[in-house]
C-alpha positions in Angstrom: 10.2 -15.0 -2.5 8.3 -14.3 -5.7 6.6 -10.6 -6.5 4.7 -12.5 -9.4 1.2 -11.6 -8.2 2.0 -8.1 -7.3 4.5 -6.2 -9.0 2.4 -3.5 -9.5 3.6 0.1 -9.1 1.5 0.5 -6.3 3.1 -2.4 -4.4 6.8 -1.0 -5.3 5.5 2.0 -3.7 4.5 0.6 -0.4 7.3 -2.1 -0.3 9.7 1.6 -0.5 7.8 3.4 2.2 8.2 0.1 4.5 11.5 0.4 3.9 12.2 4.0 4.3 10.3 3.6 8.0 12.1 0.6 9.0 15.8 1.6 7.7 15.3 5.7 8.6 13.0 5.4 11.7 13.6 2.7 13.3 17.7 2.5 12.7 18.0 -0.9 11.2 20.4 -2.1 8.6 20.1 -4.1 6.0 22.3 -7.0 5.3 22.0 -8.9 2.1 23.4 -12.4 1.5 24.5 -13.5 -2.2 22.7 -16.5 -3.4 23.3 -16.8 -6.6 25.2 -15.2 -9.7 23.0 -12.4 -11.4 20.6 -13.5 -14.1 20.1 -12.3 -17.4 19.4 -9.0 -16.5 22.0 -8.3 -13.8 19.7 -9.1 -10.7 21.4 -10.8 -8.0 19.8 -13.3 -6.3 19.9 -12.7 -2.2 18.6 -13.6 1.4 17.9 -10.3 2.8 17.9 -9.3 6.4 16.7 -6.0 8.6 19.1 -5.8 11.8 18.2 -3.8 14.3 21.8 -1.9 15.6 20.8 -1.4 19.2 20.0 -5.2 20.1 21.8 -7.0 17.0 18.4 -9.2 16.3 17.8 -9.9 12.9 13.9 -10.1 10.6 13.8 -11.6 7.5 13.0 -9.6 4.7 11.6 -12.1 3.0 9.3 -13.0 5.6 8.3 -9.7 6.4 7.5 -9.0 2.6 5.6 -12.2 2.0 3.5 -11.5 5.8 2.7 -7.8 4.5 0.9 -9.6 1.1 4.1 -7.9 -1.3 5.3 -11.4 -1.7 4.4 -15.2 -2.2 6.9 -17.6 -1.3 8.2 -19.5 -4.1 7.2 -22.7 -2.3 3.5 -21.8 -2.3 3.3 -20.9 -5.8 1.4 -23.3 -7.8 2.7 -23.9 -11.5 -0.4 -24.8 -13.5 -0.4 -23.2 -16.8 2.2 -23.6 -19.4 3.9 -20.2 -20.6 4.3 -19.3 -24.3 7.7 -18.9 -25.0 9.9 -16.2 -27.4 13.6 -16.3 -28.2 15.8 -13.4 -28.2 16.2 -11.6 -31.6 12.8 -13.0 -32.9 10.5 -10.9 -34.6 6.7 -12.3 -33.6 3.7 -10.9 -35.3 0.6 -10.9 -33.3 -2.1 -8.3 -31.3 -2.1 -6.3 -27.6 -4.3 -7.4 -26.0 -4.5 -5.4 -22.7 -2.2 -2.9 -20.8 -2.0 -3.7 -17.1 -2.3 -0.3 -15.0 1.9 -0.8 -14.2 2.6 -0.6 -17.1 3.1 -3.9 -18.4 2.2 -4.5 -22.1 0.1 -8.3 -22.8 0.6 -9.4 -26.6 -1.0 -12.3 -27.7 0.9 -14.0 -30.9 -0.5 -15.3 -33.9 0.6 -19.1 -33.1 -1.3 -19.3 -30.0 -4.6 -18.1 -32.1 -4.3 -22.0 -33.0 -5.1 -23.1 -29.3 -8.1 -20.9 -29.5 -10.8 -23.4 -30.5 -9.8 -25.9 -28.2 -10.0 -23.5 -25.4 -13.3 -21.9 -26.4 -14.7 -25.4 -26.2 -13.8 -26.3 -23.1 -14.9 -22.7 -21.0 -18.1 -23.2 -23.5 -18.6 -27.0 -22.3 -17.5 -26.5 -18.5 -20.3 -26.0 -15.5 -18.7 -25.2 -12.4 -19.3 -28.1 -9.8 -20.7 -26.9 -6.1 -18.2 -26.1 -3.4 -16.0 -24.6 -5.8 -16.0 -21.5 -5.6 -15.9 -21.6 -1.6 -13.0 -23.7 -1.3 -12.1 -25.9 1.7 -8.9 -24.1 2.4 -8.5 -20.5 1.8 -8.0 -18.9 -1.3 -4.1 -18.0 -2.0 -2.0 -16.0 -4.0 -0.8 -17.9 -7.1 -3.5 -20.4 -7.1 -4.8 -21.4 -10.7 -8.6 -20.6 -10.9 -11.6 -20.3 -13.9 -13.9 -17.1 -13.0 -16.7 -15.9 -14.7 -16.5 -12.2 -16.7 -19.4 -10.8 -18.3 -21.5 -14.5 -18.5 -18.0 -16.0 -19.8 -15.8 -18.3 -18.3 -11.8 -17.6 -18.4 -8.7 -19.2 -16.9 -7.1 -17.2 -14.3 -4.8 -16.7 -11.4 -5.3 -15.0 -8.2 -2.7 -12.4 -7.8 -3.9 -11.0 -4.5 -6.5 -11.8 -2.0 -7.9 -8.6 -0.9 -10.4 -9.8 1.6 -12.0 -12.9 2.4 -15.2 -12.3 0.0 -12.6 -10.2 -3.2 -10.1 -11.1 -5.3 -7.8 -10.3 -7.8 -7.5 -11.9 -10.8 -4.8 -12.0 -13.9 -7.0 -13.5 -16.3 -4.1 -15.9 -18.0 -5.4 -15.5 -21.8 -6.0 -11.9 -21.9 -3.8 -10.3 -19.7 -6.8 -8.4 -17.8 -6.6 -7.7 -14.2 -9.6 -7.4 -12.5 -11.2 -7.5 -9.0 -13.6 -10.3 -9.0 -16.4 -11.4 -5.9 -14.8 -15.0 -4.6 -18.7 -16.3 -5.9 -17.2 -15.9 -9.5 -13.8 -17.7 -9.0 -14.0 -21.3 -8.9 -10.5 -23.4 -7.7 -9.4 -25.3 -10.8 -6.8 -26.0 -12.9 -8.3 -25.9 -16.9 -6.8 -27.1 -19.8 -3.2 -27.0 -18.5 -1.9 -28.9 -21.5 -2.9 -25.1 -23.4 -0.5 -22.4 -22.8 -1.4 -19.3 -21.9 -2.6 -16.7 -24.9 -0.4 -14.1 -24.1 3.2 -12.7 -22.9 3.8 -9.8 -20.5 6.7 -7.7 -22.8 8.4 -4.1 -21.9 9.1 -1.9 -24.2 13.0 -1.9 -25.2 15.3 1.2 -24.7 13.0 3.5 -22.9 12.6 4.1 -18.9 9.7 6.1 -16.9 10.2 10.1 -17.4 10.4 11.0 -13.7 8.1 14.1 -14.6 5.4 12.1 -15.9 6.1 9.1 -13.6 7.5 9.7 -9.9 10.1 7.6 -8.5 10.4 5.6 -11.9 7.6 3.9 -11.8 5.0 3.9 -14.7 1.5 5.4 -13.1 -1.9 4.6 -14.1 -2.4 7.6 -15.8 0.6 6.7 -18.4 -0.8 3.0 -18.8 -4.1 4.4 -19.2 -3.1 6.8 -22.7 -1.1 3.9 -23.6 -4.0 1.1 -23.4 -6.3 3.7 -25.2 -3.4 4.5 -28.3 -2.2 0.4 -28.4 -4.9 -2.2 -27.2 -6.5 -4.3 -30.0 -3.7 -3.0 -32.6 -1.9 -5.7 -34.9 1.4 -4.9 -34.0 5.4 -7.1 -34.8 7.6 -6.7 -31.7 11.2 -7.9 -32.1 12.3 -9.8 -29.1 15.3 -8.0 -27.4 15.5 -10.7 -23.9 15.8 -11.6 -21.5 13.2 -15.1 -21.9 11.5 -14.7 -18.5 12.0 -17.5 -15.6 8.5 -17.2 -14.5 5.3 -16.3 -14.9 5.9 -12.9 -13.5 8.9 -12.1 -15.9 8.3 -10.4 -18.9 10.1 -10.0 -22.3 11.7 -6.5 -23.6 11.2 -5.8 -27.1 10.7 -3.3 -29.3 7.2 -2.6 -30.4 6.1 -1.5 -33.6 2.0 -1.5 -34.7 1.4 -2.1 -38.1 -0.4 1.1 -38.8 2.9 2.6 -38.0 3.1 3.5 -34.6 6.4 2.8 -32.7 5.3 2.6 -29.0 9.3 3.4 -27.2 8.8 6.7 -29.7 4.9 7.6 -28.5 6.2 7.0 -25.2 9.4 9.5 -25.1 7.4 12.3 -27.8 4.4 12.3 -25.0 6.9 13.0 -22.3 5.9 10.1 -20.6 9.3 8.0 -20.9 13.1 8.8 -21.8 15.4 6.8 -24.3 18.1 4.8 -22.0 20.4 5.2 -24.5 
């Protein structure tokens, strides 16, 4: 499984208190199965199962996760637009462009300002077609989409269906999130020769203060002073790994604006984050 579309704090939240009910309550264990060696970043790749101890049945955790919306299977996921990619140890000058609400930093680099035009001109040019917006088959997480913002047309993703007539949608070039009526969203795949305008990145050496963000995980409120202090800033970040395998993935690096603002330093002199080293 895949937690591309919704790896948000709030998710890790609820995937932990599912858990906690199933492993505490209800007196399952878990049993993990090794896949594959650990990636870039240590993570081990594994089939997980919840057994219950009394009867010896088994439920995939995978199946569970993906049947509670925390997941997408990796087989579902459509792979439609081309990601920009960064090498480790680069420096890349460029902009932020938006600061999703876990956290997650979107950076858009100067070389893919060149794809611009050619993108503009084809959301500029485009007319949705009738029937596209109410698809034959239901809408599902992953899918590649075009919905309208503000009279404009944007490529997108749907990252989680939240009810028959809303979605939610990672706009692809800007990094917004934003919940969106399925009457804007139109099923299509544009441009998918362009990449997308921006990388997800994490800023280096630093982890959530536990104070400011409990159980590890960076809130709203912290994402919130960070979009207002970084968004819209020139900025250099200096690539520190791992290249991401996925759309989800993003890229650590350190991130420095260029009116002098070191973001890992805002984040641990606000209290909101501590060095790891």
């Amino acid at each position: 499984v895949s937690t591309q579309s919704t790896g948000s704090g709030e998710v890790c939240k609820g995937i932990r208190k599912w858990m906690t009910q199933k492993i505490t309550k209800e007196k399952r264990n878990l049993q993990l199965t090794i896949m594959d060696l650990p990636d870039e970043k240590g993570v081990w790749s594994v089939e997980g199962a919840l057994v219950n101890l009394k009867t010896g049945s088994s439920q995939s955790l995978g199946e569970e996760l993906i049947l509670l919306g925390y997941a997408l299977s990796t087989d579902e996921i459509e792979i439609c637009y081309k990601t920009l990619e960064l090498m480790k140890g680069e420096e890349v000058n460029g902009r932020i462009t938006s600061v999703h609400q876990d956290g997650t930093i979107y950076f858009r680099p100067d070389s893919a300002t060149k794809h611009l035009g050619t993108l503009e001109k084809a959301l500029s040019g485009w007319t949705p077609e009738p029937g596209t917006s109410v698809p034959p088959t239901p809408w599902r997480q992953g899918e590649p989409c075009v919905v309208r913002y503000n009279e404009l047309y944007r490529r997108g993703q749907v990252t989680r269906v939240v009810s028959p007539a809303l979605l939610e949608i990672y706009q692809v070039d800007t990094g917004q999130h934003s919940l969106t009526p399925v009457g804007h969203v139109h099923k299509l795949c544009l441009c998918p020769e362009v990449p997308t305008l921006v990388v997800p990145v994490e800023v280096a050496g630093v982890e959530p203060d536990w104070v400011a963000c409990p159980d590890g995980i960076w809130t709203p409120i912290v994402a919130h002073h960070l979009y207002e202090e970084i968004v819209n800033e020139e900025c250099t970040i200096s690539v520190k790994g791992p290249e991401p395998s996925g759309a989800s993935s993003s890229y650590t690096a350190d991130i420095v604006l260029d009116k002098g603002l070191d973001v890992a330093k805002y984040l641990i002199q606000n209290e909101f984050a501590l060095s790891k080293g």
